[in-house]
C-alpha positions in Angstrom: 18.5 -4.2 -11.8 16.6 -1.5 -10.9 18.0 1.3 -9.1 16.6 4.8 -7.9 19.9 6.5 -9.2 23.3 5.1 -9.6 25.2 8.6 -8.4 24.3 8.1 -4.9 26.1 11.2 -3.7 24.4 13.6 -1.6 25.2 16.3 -4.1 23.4 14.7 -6.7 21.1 13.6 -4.4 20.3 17.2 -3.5 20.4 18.7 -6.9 18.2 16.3 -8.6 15.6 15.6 -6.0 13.8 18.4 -5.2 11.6 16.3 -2.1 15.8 15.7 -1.1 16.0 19.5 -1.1 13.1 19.8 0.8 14.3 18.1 3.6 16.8 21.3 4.4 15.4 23.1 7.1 13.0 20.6 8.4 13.3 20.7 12.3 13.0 17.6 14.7 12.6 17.5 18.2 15.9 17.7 20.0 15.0 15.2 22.7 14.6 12.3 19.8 16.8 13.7 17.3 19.7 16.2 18.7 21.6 15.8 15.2 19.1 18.3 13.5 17.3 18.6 10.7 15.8 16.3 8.3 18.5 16.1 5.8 21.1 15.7 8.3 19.2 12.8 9.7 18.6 11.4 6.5 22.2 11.2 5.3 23.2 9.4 8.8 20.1 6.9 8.2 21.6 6.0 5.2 25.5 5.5 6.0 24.3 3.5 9.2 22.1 1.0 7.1 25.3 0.6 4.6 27.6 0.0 7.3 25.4 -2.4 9.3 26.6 -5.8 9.1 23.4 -8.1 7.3 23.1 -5.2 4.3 26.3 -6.8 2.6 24.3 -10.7 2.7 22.2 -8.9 0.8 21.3 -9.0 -3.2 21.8 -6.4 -4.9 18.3 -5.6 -5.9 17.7 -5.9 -2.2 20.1 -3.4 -1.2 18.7 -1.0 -3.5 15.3 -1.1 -2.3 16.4 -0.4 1.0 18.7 2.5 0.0 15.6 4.4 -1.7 13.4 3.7 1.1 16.6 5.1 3.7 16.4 8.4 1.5 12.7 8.5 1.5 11.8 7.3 5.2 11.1 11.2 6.0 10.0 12.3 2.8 6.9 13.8 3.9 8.1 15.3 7.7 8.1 18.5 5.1 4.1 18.6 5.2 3.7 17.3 8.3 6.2 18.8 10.8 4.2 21.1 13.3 5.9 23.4 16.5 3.1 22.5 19.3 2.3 25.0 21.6 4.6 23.3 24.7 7.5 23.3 22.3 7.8 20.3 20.5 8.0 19.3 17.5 5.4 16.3 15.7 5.2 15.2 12.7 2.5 12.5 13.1 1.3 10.8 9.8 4.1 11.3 7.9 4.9 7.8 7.1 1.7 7.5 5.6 1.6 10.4 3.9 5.1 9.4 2.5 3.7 6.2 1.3 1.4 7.7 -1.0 4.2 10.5 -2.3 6.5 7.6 -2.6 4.2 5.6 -5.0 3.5 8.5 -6.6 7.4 9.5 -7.8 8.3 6.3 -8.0 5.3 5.7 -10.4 4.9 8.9 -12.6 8.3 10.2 -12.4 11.1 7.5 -11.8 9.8 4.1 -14.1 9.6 1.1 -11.3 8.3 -2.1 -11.3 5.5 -2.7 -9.4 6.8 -4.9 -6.9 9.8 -2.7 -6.4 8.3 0.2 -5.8 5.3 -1.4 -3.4 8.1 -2.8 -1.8 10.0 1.2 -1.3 6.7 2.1 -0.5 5.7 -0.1 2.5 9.0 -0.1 3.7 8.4 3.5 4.4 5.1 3.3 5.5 5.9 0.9 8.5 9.4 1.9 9.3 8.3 3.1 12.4 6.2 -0.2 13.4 9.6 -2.1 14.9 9.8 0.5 17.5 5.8 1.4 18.4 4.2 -2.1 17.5 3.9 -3.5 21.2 1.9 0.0 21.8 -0.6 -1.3 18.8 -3.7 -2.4 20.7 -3.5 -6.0 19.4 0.2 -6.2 18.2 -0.2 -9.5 16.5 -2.6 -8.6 14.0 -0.5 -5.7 13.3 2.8 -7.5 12.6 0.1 -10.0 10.6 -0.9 -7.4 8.4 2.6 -5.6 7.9 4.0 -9.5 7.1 1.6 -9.3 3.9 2.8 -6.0 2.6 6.5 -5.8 3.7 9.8 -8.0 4.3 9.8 -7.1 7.7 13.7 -9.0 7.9 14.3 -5.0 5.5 12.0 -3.5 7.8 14.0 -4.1 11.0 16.9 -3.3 8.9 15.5 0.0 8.0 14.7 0.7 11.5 17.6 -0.2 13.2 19.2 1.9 10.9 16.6 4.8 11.3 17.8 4.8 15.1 21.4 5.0 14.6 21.0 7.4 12.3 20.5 10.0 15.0 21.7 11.5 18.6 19.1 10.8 21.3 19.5 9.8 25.0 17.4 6.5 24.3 19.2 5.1 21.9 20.0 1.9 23.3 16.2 1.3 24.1 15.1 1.6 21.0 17.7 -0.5 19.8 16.2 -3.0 21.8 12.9 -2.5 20.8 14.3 -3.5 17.2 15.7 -6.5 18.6 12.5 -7.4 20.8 10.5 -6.9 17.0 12.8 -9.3 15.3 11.9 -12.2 18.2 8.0 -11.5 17.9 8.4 -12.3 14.1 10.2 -15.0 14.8 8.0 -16.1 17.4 4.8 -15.7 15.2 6.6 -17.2 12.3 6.5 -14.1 9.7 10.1 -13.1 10.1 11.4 -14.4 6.6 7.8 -14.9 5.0 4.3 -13.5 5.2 2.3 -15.4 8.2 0.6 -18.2 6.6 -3.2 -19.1 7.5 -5.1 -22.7 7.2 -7.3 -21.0 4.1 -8.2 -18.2 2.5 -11.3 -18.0 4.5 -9.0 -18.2 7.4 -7.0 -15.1 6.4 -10.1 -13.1 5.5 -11.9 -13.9 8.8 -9.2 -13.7 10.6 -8.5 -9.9 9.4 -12.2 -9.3 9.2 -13.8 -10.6 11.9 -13.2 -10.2 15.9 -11.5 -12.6 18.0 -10.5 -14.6 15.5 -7.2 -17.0 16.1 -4.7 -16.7 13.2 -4.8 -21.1 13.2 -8.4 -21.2 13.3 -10.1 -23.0 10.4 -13.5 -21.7 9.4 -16.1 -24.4 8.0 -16.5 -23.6 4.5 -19.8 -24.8 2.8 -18.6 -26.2 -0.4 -22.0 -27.1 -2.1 -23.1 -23.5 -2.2 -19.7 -21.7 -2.9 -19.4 -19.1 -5.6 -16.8 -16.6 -6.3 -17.7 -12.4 -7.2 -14.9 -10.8 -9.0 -13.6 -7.2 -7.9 -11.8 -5.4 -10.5 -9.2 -2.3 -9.2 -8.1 -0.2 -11.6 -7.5 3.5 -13.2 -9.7 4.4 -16.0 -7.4 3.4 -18.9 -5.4 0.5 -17.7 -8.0 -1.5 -19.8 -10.8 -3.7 -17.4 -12.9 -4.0 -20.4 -10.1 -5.8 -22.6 -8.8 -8.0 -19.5 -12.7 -9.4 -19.1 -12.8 -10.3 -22.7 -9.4 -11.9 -22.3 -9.3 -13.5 -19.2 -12.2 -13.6 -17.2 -15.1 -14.3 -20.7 -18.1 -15.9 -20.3 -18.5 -14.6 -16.5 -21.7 -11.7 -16.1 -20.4 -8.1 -15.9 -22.2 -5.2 -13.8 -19.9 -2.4 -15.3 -20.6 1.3 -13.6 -19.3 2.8 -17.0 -22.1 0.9 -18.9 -25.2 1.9 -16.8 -23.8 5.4 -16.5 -23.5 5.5 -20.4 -27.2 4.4 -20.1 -29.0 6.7 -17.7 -26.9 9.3 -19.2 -24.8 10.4 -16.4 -21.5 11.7 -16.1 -18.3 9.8 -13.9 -18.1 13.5 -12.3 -22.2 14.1 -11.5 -21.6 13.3 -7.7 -25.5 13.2 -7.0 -26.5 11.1 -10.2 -23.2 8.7 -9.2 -25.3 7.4 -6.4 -27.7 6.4 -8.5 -25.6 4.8 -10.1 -24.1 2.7 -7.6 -27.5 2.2 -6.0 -29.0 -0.1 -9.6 -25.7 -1.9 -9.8 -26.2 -3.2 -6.1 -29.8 -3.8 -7.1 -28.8 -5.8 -10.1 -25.4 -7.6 -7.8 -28.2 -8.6 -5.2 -29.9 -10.3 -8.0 -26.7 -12.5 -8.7 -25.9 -13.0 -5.0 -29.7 -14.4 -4.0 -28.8 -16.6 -6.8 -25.6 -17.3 -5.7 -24.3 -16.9 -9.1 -20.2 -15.5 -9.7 -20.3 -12.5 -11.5 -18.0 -9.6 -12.2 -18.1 -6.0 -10.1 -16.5 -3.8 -12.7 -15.5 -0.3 -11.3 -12.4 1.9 -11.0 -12.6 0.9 -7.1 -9.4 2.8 -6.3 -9.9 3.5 -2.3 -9.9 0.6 0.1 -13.4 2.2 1.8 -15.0 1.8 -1.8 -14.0 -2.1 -1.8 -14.5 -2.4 2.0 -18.3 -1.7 1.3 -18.5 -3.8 -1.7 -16.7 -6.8 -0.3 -19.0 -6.6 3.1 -22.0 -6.6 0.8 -20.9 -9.8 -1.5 -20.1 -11.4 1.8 -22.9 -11.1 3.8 -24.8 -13.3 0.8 -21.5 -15.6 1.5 -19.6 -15.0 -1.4 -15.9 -15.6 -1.8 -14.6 -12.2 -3.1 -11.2 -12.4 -5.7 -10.1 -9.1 -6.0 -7.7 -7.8 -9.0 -5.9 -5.3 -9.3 -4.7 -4.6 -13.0 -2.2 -1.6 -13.6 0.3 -0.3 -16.6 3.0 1.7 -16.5 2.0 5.8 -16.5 3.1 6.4 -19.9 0.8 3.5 -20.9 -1.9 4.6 -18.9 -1.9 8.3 -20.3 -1.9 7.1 -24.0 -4.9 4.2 -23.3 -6.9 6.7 -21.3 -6.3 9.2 -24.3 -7.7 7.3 -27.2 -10.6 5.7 -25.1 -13.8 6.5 -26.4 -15.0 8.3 -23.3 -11.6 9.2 -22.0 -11.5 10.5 -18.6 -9.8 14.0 -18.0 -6.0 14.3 -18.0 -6.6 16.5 -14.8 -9.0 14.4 -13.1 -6.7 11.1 -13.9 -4.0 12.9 -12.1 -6.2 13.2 -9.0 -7.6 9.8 -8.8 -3.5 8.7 -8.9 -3.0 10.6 -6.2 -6.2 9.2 -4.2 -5.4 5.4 -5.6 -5.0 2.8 -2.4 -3.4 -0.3 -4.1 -5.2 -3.4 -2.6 -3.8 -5.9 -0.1 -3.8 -9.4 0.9 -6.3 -8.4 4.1 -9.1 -7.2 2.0 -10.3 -10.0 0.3 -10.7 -13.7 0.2 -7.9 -13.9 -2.7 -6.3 -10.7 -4.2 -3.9 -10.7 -7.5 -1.8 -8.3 -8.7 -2.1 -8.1 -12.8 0.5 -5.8 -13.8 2.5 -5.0 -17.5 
């Protein structure tokens, strides 16, 4: 079972962590959070999820997922906390920000299992939703979305715990907001799964398209379907070996090969362009054909596939998108002994910018991890 640490005392806590240390010293606005700082906060969030009455029903490995994403909720109100000028204090964006550091440690520092640590990771993105999603302007597509990254049963869990975990005058309202949450998944039938759609069609119109009803079935033409592969990854996890393996016998456009062609290096901003521009030219080719091929690129930032995905579409392909990842240790030995092996400081940036793919980006998207 895997566990963040097994000496959960705050002492530990606070001498091995040194994001835990950073929480010291953090302020909070007194009207939403009159116990004080960050830590304090964060050690009530924590002893309020333990004592609530569902996290004993609980599995174990449950209950530890929910423990590191209690400690780590906040992790990034220390980059993000700012005194306005009136005399409050914001921290907006720090759940997203702590997504990113969370994946991050819990990647390259602390050995997790992918779904474990997605699972820490969206939990602290989205603790917040419970209480703000009927401010969302369309609130169903949010809790939609959120049911295809996240347990939202451990996300109200982890909210409901984030709000007694701290002295406010509103308490009991946002209680209720948590409460209020709970019967809209219910309602929309996501509370103890992700929301299921007709299709895969369905789901991807239905994220991608306007006015779109979640039970709506799209006609799909069957006669003239064919499927363009999207491959995610870090330079090193090995694309080129997982083709050969898996996916032989299918065309390739590979950005590394025509690069190696014209000449140009994966750091050569201007020349990149050119790059991308022929392997469009040469996709278009396949798509007029409609003939499956294989798009394969590093494609670590959801705008990167977002263009992509629009383009295979709009020639009515069905986009699978994989995501293939290995361990960090793994990934620094492979990238290592590649033949053109990618810069240990440059890999360590692209880590930092990766976006792991979701369900809401493509027609089918699988998660090949080792």
């Amino acid at each position: 079972m895997w566990q963040l640490t097994k000496n959960k005392t705050w002492e530990h806590l606070f001498e091995t962590f040194s994001w835990v240390r950073d929480m010291r010293g953090v302020p909070q606005d007194v009207r939403f959070h009159a116990e004080g700082d960050v830590e304090i906060h964060t050690r009530m969030v924590i002893e309020e999820l333990s004592a609530l009455k569902e996290f004993p029903n609980l599995d174990k490995q449950a209950q530890e997922i929910l423990w590191a994403s209690a400690l780590m909720h906040d992790i990034e109100k220390r980059s993000t906390t700012v005194l306005e000028q009136d005399g409050s204090i914001t921290s907006g964006g720090h759940a997203k920000k702590g997504e990113r550091t969370v994946r991050q440690i819990l990647y390259r520092e602390i050995a997790t299992p992918f779904f474990i640590r997605e699972a820490v990771a969206k939990l602290v993105r989205y603790h917040g939703l419970p209480l703000w999603i009927f401010e969302k302007e369309n609130p169903e597509k949010a809790l939609f979305q959120a049911s295809m990254e996240v347990n939202l049963q451990w996300l109200a869990l982890l909210a409901k715990a984030d709000v007694l975990g701290r002295t406010c005058a509103d308490k009991e309202d946002l209680l209720y907001k948590v409460e209020l949450f709970r019967e809209f998944c219910i309602e929309k039938e996501c509370w103890d799964k992700p929301k299921a759609f007709p299709s895969d069609l369905a789901k991807f119109e239905y994220f991608n398209k306007e006015s779109r009803s979640a039970d709506y079935e799209p006609y799909q033409d069957k006669e003239n379907f064919f499927e363009v592969i999207v491959l995610s990854a870090l330079p090193g996890t090995g694309k080129d070996t997982y083709i050969s393996k898996c996916l032989n016998g299918i065309p390739v456009i590979s950005l590394d090969d025509i690069r190696r062609e014209m000449k140009v290096s994966p750091t050569d901003k201007e020349n990149n362009g050119r790059v991308i521009q022929l392997a469009k030219e040469q996709a278009r080719v396949f798509l007029r054909k409609k003939q499956p091929f294989i798009w394969n690129a590093t494609n670590i930032t959801r705008q990167n596939r977002q263009q992509l995905i629009d383009l295979f579409v709009t020639y009515g392909a069905t986009v699978k998108l994989i995501y293939l990842e290995v361990p960090y240790s793994k990934l620094v030995v492979q990238n290592r002994n590649r033949e053109h092996a990618v810069p240990a400081n440059v890999l360590e940036k692209m880590i930092e910018k990766l976006e792991i793919p979701q369900p809401d980006e493509a027609h089918q998207v699988i998660y090949e991890t080792g």
